[in-house]
DSSP file (Angstrom, degrees, kcal/mol; ACC not computed):
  #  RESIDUE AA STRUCTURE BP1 BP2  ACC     N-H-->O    O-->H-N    N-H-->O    O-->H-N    TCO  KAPPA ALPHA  PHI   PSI    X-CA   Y-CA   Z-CA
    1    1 A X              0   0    0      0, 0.0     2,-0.2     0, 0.0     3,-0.0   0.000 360.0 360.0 360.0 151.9  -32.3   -3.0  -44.6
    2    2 A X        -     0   0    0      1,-0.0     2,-0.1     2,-0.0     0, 0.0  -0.631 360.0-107.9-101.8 163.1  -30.0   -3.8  -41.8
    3    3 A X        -     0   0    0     -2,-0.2     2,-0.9     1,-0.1    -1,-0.0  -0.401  24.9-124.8 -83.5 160.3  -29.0   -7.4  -41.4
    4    4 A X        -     0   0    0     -2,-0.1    -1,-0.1    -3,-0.0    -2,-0.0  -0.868  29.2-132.9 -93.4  88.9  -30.4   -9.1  -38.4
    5    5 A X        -     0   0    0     -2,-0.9     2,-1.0     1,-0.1     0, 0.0  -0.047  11.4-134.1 -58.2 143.6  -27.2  -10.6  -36.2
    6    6 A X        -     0   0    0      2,-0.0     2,-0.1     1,-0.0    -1,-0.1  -0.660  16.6-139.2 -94.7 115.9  -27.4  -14.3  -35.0
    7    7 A X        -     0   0    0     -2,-1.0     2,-0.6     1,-0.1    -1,-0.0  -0.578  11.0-157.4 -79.8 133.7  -26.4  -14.8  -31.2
    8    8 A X        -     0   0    0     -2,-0.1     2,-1.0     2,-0.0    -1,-0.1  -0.899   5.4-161.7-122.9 131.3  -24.6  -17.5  -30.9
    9    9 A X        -     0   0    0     -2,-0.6    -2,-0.0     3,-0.0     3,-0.0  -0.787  10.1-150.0-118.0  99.5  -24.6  -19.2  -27.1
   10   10 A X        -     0   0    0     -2,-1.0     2,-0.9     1,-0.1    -2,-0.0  -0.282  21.0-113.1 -59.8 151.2  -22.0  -21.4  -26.3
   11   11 A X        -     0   0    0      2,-0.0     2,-0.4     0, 0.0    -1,-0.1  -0.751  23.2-146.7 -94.9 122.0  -22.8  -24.3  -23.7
   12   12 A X        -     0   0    0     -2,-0.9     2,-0.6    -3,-0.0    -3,-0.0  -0.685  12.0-137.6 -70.0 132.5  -20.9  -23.9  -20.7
   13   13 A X        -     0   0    0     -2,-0.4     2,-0.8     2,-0.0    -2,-0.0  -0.916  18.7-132.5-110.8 123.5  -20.1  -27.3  -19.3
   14   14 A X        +     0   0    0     -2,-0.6    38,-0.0     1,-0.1    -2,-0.0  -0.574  37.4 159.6 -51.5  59.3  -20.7  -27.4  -15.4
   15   15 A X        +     0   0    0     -2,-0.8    -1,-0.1     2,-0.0     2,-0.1   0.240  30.1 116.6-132.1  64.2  -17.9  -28.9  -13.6
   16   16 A X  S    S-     0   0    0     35,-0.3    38,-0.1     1,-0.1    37,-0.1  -0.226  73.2 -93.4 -66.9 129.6  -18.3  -27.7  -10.4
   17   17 A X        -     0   0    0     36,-0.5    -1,-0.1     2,-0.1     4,-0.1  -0.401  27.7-130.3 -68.3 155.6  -19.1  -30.2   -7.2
   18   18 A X  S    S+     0   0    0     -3,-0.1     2,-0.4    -2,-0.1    -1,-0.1   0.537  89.1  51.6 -82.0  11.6  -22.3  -30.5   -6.6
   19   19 A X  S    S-     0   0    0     37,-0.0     2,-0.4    36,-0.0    -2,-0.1  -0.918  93.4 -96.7-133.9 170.9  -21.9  -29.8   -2.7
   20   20 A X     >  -     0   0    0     -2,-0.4     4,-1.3    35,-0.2    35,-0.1  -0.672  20.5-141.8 -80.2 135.9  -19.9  -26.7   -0.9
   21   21 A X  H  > S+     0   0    0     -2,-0.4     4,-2.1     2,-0.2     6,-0.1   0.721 104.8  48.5 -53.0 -21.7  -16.0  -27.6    0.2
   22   22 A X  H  >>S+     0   0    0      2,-0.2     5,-1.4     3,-0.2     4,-1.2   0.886 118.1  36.8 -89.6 -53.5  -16.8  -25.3    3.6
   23   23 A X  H  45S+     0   0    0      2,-0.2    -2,-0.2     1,-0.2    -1,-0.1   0.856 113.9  51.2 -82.6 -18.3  -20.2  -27.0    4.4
   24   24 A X  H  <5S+     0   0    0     -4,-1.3    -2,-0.2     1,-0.2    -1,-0.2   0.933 125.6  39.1 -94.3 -62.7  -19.3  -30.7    3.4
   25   25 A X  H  <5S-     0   0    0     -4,-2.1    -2,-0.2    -5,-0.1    -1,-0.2   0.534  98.2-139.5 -67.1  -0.6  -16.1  -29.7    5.9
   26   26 A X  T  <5 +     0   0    0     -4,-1.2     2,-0.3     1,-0.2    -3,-0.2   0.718  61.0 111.8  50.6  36.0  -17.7  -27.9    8.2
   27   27 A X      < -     0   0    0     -5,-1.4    -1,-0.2    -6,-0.1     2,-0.2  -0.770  58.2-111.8-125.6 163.4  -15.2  -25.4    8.5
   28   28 A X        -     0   0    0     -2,-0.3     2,-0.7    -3,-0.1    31,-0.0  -0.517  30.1-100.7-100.7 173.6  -14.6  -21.7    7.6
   29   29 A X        -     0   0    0     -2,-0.2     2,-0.3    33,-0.1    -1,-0.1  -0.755  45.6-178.4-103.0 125.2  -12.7  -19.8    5.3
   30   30 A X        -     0   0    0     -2,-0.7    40,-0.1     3,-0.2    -1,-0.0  -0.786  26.9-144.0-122.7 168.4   -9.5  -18.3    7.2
   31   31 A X  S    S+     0   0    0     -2,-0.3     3,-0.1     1,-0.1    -1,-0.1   0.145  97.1  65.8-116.2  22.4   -7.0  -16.1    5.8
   32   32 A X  S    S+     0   0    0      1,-0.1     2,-0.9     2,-0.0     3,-0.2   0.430  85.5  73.0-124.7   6.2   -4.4  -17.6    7.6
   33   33 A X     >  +     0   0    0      1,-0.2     4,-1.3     2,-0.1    -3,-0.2  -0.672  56.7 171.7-105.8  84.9   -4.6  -21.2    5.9
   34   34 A X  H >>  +     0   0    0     -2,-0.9     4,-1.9     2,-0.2     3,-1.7   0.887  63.6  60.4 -28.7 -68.6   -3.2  -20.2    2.9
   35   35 A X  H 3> S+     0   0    0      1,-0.3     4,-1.1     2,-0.3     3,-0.4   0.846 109.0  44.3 -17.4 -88.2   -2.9  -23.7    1.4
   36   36 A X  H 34 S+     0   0    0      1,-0.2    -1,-0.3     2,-0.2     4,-0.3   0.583 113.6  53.9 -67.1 -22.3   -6.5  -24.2    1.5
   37   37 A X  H X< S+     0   0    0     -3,-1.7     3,-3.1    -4,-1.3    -2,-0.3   0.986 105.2  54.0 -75.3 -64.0   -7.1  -20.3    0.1
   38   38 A X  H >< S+     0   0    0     -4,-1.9     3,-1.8    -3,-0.4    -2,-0.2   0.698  93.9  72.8 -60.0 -28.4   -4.9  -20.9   -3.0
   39   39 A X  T 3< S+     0   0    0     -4,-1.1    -1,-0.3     1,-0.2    -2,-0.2   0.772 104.0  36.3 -33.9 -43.3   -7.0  -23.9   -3.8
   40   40 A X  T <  S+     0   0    0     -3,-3.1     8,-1.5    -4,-0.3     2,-0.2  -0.317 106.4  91.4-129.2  41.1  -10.0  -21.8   -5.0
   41   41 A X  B <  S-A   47   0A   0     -3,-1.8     6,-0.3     6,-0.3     2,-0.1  -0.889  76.7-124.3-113.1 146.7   -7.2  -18.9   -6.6
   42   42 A X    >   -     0   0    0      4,-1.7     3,-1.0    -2,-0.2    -2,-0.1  -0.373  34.8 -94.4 -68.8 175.8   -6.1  -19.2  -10.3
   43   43 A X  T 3  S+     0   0    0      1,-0.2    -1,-0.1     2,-0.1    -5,-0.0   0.768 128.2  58.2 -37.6 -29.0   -2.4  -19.5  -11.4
   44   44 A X  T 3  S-     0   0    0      2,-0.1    36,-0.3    36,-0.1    -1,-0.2   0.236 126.5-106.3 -83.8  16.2   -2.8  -15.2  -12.0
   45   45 A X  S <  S+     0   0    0     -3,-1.0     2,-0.3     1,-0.2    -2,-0.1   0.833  71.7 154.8  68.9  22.0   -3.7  -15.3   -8.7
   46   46 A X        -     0   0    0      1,-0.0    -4,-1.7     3,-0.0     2,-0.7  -0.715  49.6-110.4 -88.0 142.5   -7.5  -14.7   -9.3
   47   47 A X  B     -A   41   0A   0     -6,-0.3    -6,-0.3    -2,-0.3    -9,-0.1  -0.620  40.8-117.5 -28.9  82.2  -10.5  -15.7   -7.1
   48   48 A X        -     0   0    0     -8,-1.5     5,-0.1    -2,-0.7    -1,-0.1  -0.334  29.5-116.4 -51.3 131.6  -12.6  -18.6   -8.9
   49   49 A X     >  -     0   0    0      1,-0.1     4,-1.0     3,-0.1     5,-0.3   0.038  30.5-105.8 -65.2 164.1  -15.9  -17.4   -9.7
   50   50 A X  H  > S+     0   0    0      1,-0.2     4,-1.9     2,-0.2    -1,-0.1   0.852 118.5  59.7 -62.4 -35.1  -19.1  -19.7   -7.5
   51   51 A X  H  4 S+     0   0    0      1,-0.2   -35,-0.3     2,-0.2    -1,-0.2   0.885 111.6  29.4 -85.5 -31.2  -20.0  -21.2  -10.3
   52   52 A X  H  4 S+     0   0    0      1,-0.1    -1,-0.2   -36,-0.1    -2,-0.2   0.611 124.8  52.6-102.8  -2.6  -16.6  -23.1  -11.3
   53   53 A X  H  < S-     0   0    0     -4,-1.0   -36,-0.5    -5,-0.1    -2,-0.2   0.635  96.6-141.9 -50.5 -62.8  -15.6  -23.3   -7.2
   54   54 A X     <  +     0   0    0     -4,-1.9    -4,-0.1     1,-0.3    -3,-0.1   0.220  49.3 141.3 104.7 -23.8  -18.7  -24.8   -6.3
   55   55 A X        -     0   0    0    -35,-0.1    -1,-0.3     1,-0.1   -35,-0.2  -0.134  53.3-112.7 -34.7 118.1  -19.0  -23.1   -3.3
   56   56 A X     >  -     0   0    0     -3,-0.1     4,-1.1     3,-0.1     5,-0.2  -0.046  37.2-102.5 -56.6 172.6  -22.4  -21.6   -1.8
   57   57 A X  H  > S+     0   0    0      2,-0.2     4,-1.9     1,-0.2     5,-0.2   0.921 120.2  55.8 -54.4 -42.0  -23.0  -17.6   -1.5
   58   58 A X  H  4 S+     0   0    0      1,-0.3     4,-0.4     2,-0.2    -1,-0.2   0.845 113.6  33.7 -33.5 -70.7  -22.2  -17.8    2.1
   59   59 A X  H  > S+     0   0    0      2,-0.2     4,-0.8     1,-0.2     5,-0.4   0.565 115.0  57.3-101.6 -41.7  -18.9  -19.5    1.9
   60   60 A X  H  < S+     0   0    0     -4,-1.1     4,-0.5     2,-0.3    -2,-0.2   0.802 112.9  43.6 -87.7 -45.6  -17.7  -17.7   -1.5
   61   61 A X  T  X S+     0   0    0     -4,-1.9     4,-3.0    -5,-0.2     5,-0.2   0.821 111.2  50.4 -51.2 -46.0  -18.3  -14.4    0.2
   62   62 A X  H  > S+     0   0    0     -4,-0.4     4,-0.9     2,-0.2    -2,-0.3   0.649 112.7  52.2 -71.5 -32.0  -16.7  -15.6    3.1
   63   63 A X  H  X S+     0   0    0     -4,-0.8     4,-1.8     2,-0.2    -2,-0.2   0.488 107.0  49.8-124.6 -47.7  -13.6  -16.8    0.7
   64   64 A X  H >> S+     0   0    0     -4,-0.5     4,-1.8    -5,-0.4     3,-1.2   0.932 106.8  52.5 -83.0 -61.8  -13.1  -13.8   -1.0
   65   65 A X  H >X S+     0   0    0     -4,-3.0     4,-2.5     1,-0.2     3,-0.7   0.978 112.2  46.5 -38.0 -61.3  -12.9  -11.6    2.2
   66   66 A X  H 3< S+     0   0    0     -4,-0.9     4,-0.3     1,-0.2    -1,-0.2   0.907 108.1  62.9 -44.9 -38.6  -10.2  -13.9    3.6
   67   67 A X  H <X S+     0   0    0     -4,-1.8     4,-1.6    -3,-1.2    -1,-0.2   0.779 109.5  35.0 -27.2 -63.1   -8.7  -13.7    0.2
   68   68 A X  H << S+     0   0    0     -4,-1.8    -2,-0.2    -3,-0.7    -1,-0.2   0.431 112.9  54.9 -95.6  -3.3   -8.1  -10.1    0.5
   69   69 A X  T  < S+     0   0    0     -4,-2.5     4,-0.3    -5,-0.5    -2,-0.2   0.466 110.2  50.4 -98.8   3.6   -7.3   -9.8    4.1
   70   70 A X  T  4>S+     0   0    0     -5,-0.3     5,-2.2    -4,-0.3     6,-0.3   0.719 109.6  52.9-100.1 -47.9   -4.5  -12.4    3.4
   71   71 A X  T  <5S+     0   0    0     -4,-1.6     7,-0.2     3,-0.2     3,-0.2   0.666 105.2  50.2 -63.4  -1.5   -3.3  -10.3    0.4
   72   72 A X  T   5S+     0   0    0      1,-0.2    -1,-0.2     5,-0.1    -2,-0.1   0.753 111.7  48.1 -97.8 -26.9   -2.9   -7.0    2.3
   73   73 A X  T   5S-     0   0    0     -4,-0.3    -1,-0.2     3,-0.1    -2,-0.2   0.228 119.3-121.7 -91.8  32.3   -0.6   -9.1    5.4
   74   74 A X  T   5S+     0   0    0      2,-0.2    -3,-0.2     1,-0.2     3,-0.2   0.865  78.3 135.4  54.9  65.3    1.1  -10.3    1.9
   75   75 A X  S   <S+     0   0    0     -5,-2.2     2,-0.3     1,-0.3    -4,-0.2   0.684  78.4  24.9-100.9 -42.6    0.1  -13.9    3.1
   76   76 A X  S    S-     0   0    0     -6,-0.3    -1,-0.3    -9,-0.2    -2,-0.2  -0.998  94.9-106.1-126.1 131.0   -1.0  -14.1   -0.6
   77   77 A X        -     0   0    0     -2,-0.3    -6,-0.1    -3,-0.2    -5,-0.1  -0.393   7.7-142.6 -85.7 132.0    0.0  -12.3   -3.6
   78   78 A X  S    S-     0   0    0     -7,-0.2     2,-0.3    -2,-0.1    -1,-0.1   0.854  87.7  -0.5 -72.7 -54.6   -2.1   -9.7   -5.2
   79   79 A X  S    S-     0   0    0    -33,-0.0     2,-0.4   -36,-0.0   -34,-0.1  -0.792  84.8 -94.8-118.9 175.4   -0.8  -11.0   -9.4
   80   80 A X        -     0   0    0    -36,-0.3     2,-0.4    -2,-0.3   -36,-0.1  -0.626  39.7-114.3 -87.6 129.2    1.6  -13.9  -10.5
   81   81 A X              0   0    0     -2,-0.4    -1,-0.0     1,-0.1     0, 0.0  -0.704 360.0 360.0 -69.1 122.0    5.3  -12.8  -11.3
   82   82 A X              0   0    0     -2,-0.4    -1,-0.1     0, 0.0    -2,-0.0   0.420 360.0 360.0-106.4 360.0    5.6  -13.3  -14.9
C-alpha cells in the first residue's frame, strides 16, 4: 500500500498595509518617477507581488506596466549586477 503524504501549510504572515500607496496618495504610477517605482522592486530588481505591496489590482497593474516601460528607456534595470 502506498503511503499517504502529509501537506504541510506554512502560515504566511500578512504584512502588507492595509490601504493602497496610489489611492491613500491619490496619485498614479509613472515610469518616470523612478524613486517611487524602485520602492515596490526587490534588491534583484523584481516587481513585489499585491499581496506583500499592498497595493489594489488597479494600481499593481498600473505599477507593473510603468515598471516595464521604465526598463526598456533603461530608466530601470531589467536584474541586479552581481
Amino acid at each position: 500500500m502506498a503511503k499517504k503524504k502529509r501537506i504541510i501549510r506554512k502560515n504566511i504572515k500578512n504584512n502588507a498595509p492595509k490601504q493602497c500607496y496610489y489611492c491613500m496618495e491619490k496619485k498614479e504610477p509613472n515610469f518616470e518617477d523612478t524613486a517611487n517605482l524602485n520602492r515596490f522592486m526587490t534588491e534583484r530588481a523584481k516587481i513585489i507581488p499585491r499581496l506583500r505591496s499592498g497595493l489594489c489590482a488597479k494600481h499593481q497593474n498600473a505599477l507593473t506596466l510603468s515598471v516595464k516601460h521604465a526598463r526598456h528607456l533603461a530608466m530601470v534595470p531589467f536584474t541586479a549586477r552581481i
